[in-house]
C-alpha positions in Angstrom: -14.1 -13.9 -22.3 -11.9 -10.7 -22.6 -8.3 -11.3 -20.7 -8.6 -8.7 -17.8 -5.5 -6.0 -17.5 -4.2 -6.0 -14.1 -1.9 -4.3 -12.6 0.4 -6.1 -9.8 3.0 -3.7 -7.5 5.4 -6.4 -7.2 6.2 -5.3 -3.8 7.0 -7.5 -0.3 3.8 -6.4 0.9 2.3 -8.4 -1.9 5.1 -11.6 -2.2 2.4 -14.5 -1.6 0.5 -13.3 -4.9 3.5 -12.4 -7.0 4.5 -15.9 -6.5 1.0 -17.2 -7.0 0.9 -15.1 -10.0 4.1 -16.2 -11.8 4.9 -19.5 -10.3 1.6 -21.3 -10.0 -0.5 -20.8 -12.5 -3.0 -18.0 -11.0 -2.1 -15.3 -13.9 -3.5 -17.3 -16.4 -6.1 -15.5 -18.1 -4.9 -12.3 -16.9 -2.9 -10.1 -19.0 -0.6 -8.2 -16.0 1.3 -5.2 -15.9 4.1 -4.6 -13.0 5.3 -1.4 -11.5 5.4 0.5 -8.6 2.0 2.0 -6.7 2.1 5.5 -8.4 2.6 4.3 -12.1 -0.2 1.3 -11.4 -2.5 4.4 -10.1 -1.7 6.5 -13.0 -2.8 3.5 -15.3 -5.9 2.5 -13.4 -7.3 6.0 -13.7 -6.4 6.6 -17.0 -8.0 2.9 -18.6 -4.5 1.8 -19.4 -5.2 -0.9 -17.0 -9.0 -2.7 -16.0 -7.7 -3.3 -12.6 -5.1 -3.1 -9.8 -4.0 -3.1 -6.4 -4.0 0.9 -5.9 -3.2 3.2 -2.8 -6.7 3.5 -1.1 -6.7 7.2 -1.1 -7.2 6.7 -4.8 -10.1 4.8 -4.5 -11.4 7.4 -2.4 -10.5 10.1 -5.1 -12.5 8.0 -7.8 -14.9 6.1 -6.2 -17.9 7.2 -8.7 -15.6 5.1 -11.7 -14.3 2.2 -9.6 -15.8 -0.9 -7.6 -13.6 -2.3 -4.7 -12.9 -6.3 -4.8 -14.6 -8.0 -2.1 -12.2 -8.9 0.9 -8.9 -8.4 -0.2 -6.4 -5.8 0.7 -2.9 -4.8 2.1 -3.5 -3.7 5.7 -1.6 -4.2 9.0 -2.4 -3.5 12.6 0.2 -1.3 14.0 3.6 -1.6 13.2 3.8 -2.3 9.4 7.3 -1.9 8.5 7.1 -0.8 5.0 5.8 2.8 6.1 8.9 4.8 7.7 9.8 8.3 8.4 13.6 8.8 9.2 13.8 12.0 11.0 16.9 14.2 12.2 14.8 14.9 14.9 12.3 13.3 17.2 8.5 13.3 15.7 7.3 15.8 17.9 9.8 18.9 17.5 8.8 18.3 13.6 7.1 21.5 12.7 7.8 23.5 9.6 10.2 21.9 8.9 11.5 19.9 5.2 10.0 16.3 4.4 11.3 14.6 1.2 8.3 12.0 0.6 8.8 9.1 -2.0 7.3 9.4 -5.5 6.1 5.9 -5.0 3.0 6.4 -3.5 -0.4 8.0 -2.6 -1.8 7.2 0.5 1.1 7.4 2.6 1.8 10.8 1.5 -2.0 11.4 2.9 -1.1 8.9 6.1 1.9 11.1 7.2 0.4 14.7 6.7 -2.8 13.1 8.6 -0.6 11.9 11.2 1.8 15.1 11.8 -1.0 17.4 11.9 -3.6 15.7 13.7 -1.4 13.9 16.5 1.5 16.0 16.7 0.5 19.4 14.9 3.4 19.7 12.9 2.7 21.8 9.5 6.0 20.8 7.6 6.7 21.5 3.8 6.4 18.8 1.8 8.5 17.6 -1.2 8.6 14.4 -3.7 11.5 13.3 -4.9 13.6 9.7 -5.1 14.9 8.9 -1.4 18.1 6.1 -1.4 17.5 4.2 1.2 21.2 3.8 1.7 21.0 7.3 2.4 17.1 8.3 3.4 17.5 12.0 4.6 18.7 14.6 2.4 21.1 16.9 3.5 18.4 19.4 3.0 15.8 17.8 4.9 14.6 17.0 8.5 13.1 13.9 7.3 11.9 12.1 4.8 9.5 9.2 4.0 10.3 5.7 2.8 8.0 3.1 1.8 7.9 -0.8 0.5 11.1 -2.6 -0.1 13.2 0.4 0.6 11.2 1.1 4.1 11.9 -2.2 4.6 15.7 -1.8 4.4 15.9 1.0 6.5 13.8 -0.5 8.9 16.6 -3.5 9.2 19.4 -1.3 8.8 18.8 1.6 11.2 21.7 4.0 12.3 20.2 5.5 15.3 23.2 7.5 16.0 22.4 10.0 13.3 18.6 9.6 13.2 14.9 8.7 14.6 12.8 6.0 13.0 9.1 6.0 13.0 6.9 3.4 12.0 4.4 5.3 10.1 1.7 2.4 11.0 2.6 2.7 14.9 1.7 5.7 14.6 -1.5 5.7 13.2 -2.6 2.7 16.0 -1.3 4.9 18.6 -3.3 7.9 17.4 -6.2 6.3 16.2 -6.6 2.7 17.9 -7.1 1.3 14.6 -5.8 -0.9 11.6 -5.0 0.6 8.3 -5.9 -0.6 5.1 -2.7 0.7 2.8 -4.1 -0.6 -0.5 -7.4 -2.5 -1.8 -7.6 -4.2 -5.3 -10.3 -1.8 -7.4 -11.7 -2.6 -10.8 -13.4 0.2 -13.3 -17.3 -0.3 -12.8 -17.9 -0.1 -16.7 -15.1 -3.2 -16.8 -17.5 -5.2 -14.2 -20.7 -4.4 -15.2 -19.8 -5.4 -19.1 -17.6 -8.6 -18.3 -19.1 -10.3 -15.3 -17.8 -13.4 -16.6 -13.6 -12.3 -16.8 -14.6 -9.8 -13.4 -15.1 -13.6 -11.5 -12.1 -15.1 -13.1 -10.2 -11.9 -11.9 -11.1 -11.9 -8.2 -11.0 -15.8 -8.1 -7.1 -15.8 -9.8 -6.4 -13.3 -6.9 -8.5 -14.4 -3.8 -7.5 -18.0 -4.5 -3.3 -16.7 -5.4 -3.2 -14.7 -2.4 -4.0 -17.4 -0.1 -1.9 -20.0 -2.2 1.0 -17.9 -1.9 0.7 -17.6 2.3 0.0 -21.0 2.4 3.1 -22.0 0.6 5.1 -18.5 1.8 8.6 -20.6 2.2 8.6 -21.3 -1.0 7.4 -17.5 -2.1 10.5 -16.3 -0.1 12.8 -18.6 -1.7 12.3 -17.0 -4.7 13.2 -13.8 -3.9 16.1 -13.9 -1.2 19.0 -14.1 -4.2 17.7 -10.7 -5.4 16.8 -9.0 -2.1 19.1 -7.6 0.3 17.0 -9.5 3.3 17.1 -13.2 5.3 14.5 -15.6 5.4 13.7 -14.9 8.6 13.0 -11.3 8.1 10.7 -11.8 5.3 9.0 -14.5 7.2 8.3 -11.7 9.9 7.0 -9.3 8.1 4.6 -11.8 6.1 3.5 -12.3 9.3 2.9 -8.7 9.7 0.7 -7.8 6.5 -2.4 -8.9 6.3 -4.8 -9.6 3.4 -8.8 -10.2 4.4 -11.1 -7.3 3.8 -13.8 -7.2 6.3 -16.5 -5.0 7.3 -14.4 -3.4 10.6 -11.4 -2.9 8.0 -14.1 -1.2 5.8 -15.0 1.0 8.5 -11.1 1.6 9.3 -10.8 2.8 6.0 -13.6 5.1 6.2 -11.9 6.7 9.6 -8.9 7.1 6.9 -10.7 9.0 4.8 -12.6 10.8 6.9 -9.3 12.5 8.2 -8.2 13.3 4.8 -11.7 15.0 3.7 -11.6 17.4 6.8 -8.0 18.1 5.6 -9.1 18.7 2.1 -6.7 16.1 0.8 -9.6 14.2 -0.9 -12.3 16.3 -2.2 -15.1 14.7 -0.8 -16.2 11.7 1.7 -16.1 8.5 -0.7 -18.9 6.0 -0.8 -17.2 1.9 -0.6 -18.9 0.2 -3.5 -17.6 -3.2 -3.7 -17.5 -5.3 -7.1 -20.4 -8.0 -7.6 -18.5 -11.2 -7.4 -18.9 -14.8 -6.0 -16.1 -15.3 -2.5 
């Protein structure tokens, strides 16, 4: 059986299989890759990797070379924490105006310009760049956009004498009514359809890991809370807040996703969800 390459964004979002994955015995088999969302991306796309959690706008960008895993993602229902925009000024004087948005990721880049145009249309200028989170707006900026463990920071540590703070998947409930599916697990379809054997031990090591992990989430925050700058109880909350299980109302969330960003022309055409042949 060929040893699949996965790539694993060893974000919060993501703790209960990062601790599955190292700790328990669930990478075995797997030959994994870390790094943040854009670099894991980058990889998938360009065969460095077989598969990976990726943003789910870049599903949507590939979708005729990559098979979504059956019922797993990173998806919340409203507020989701990890998503912020820090603002100089409140959301809906935003017009033109500077955004810095994080290099580390697709989809909320496409999340925010869908949500400033669409529910408050704002037309700002946008601009990537590393964002401290110790100091999120640039003295050039109106706002700027913060995501994962650094989002999560701010969210904790929030000065609200100098600045507004929006949580980017608030917004998108508020203006939609819906859940949004931040990132799915995809898999190259030439990988699946020529190692159906290692494509079963794949999902199984993650379906199985993710649900491990919950299960036994004290223990996956214990291992963490002497390099993060966050308590127990915070990272408790917010594991409470993400949510893994793919189903078919999340799939047709994700298409209302999409279908926003195709009449933006941020995707260059409405994607089709193809989901990988395996055994739940």
């Amino acid at each position: 059986m060929n040893k699949p390459r996965l790539g694993h964004i060893n974000f919060l979002n993501v703790l209960p299989l990062t601790y599955s994955l190292k700790n328990c015995g669930f990478g075995d088999g797997i030959d994994l890759k870390n790094g943040v969302p854009s670099v894991m991306n980058n990889d998938l796309i360009n065969n460095r990797l077989d598969a990976s959690e990726v943003s789910s706008i870049v599903y949507a960008k590939h979708d005729d070379s990559l098979l979504i895993l059956p019922d797993m993602c990173v998806r919340a229902d409203g507020s989701v924490r990890s998503i912020i925009l820090v603002s100089r000024k409140p959301i809906y004087e935003i017009n033109e105006d500077k955004i810095i948005l994080t290099a580390q990721s697709a989809t909320s880049h496409t999340f925010v310009r869908i949500i400033l145009q669409k529910a408050y249309d704002a037309n700002p200028k946008y601009y990537t760049r590393h964002i401290s989170p110790e100091s999120p707006v640039p003295e050039d900026a109106t706002a700027a956009l913060l995501i994962g463990n650094d989002a999560l920071y701010v969210y904790h540590h929030q000065d609200r004498e100098k600045f507004y703070y929006y949580d980017m998947g608030m917004e998108w409930k508020k203006f939609t009514g819906r859940c949004m599916v931040y990132a799915v697990w995809a898999v190259h379809r030439d990988f699946a359809k020529n190692n159906p054997e290692a494509l079963q031990h794949l999902h199984q090591q993650l379906y199985k890991g993710l649900r491990y992990g919950y299960a036994n989430k004290k223990d996956a925050i214990a291992t963490v809370l002497d390099t993060m700058p966050f308590t127990f109880q915070q990272l408790d909350e917010y594991l409470e807040v993400i949510k893994w299980n793919l189903t078919e109302e999340y799939l047709d969330n994700l298409m209302v996703f999409y279908k926003y960003a195709y009449e933006m022309g941020l995707i260059p055409k409405m994607p089709k969800l193809r989901l990988a042949p395996v055994n739940i």
